[in-house]
Z-matrix of the N, CA and C atoms (Angstrom, degrees):
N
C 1 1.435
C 2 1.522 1 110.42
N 3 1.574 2 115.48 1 -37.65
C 4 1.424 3 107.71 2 -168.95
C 5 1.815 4 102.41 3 -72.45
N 6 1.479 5 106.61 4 -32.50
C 7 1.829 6 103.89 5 164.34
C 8 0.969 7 128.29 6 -24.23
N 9 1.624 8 122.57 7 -58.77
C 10 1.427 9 134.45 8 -150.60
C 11 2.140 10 94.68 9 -95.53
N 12 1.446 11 110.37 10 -54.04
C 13 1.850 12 118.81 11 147.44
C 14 1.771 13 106.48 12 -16.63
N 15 1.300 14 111.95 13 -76.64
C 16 1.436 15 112.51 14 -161.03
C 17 1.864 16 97.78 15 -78.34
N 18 1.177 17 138.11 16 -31.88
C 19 1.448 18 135.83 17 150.38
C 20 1.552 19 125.42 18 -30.06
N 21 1.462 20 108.59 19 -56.28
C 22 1.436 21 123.62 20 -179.50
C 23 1.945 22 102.46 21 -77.27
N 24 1.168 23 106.68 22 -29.77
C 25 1.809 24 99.00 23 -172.60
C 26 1.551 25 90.12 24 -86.71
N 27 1.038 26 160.88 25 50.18
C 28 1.214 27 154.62 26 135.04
C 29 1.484 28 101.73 27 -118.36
N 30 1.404 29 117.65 28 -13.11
C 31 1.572 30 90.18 29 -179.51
C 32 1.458 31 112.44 30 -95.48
N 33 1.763 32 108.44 31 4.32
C 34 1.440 33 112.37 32 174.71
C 35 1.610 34 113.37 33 -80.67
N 36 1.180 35 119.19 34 7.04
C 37 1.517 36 110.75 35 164.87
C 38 1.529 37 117.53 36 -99.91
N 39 1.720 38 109.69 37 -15.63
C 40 1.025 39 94.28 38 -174.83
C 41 1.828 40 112.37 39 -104.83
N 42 1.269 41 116.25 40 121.17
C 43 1.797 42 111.78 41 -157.34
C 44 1.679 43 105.90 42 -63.09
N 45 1.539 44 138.36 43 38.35
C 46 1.385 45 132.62 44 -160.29
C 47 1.746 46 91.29 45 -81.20
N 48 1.155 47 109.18 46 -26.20
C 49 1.254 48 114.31 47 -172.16
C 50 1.946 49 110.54 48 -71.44
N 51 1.374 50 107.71 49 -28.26
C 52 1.622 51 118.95 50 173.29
C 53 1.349 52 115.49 51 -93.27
N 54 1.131 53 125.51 52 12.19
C 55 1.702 54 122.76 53 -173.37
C 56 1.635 55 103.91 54 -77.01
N 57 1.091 56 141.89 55 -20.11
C 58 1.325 57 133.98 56 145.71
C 59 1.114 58 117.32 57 -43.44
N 60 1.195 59 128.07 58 -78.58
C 61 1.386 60 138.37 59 -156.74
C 62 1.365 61 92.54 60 -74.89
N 63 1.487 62 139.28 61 -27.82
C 64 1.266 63 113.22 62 -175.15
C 65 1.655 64 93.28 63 -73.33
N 66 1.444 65 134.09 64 -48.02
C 67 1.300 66 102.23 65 -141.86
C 68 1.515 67 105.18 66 -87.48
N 69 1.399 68 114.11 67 -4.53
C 70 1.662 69 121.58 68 158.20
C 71 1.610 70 121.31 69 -61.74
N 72 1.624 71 118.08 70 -23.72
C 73 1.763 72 97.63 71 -172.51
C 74 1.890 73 70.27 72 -124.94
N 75 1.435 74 140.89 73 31.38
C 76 1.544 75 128.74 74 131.01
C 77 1.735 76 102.23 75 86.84
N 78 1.595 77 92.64 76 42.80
C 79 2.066 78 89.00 77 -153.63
C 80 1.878 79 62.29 78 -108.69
N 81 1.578 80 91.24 79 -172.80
C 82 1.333 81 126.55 80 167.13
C 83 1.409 82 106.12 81 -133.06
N 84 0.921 83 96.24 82 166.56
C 85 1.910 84 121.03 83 179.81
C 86 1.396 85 110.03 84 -62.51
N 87 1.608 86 136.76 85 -30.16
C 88 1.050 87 133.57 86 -162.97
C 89 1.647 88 109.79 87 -99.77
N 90 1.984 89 88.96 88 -14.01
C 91 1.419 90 95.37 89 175.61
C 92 1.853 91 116.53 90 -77.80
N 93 0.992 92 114.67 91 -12.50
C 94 1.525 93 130.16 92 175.38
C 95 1.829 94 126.92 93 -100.08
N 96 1.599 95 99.00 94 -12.71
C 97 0.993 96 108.24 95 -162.62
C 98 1.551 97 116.23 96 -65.70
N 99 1.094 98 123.77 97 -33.39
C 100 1.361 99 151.66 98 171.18
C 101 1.523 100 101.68 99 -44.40
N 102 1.522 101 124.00 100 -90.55
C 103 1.357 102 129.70 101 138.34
C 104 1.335 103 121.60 102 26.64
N 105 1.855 104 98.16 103 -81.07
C 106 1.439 105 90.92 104 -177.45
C 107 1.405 106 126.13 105 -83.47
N 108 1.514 107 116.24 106 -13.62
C 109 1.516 108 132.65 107 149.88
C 110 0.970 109 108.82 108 -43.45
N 111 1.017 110 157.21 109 9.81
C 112 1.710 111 145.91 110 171.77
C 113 1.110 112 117.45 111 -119.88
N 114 1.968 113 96.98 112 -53.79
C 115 2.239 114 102.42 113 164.98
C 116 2.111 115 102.01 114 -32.94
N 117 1.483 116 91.31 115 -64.80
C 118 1.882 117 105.93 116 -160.23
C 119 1.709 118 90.23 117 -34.25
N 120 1.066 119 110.35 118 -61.71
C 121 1.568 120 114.92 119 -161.18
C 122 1.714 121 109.48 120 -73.88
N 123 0.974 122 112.27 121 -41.84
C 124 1.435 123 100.02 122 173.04
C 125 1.530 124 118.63 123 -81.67
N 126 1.232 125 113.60 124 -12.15
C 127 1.442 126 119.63 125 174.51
C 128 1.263 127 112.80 126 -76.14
N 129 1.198 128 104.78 127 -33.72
C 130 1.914 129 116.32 128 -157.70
C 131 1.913 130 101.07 129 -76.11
N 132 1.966 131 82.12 130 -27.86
C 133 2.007 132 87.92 131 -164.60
C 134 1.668 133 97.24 132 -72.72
N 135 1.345 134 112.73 133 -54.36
C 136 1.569 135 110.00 134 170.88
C 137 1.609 136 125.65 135 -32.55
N 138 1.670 137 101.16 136 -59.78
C 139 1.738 138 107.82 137 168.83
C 140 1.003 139 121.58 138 -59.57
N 141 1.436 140 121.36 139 -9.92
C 142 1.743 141 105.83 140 176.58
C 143 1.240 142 127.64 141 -98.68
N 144 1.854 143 87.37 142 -19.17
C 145 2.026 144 115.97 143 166.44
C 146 1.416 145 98.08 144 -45.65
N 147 1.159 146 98.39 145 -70.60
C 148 1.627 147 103.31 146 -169.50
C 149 0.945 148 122.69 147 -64.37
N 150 2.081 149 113.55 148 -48.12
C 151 2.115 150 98.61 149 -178.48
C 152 1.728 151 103.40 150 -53.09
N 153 1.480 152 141.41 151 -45.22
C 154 1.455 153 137.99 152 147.75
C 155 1.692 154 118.56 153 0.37
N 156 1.514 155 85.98 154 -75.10
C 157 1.643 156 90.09 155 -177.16
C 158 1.615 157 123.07 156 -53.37
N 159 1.512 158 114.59 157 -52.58
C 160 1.204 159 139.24 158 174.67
C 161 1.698 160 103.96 159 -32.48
N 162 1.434 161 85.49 160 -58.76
C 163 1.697 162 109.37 161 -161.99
C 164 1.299 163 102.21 162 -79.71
N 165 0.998 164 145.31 163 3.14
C 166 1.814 165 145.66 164 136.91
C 167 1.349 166 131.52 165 -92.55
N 168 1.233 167 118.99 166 4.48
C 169 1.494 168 153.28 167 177.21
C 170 1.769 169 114.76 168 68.26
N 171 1.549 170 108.37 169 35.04
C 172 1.762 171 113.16 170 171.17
C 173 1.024 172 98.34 171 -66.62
N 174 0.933 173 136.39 172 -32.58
C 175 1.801 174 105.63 173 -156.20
C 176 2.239 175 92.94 174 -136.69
């Protein structure tokens, strides 16, 4: 499970998933990029709390 976890948190930096909506509200990629730099990193700090926790048997 943490495979497919650490798979999906790398694809939050890259916006392939917003290329609609960017070229509908006329943005660019560099205009979001910031954005998704922060999910990656604050996401990644949460997922590692937990793959941690998991992986010592808390939870």
């Amino acid at each position: 499970m943490m495979v497919a976890w650490g798979d999906q948190w790398t694809n939050m930096i890259q916006p392939f998933w917003a290329l609609p909506l960017l070229g509908l509200a006329g943005l660019s990629a560099k205009d979001i990029m910031g954005y998704t730099t922060m999910t990656l990193l604050w996401s990644g700090l949460v997922l590692s709390i937990f793959a941690l926790l998991v992986g010592y048997g808390v939870m």
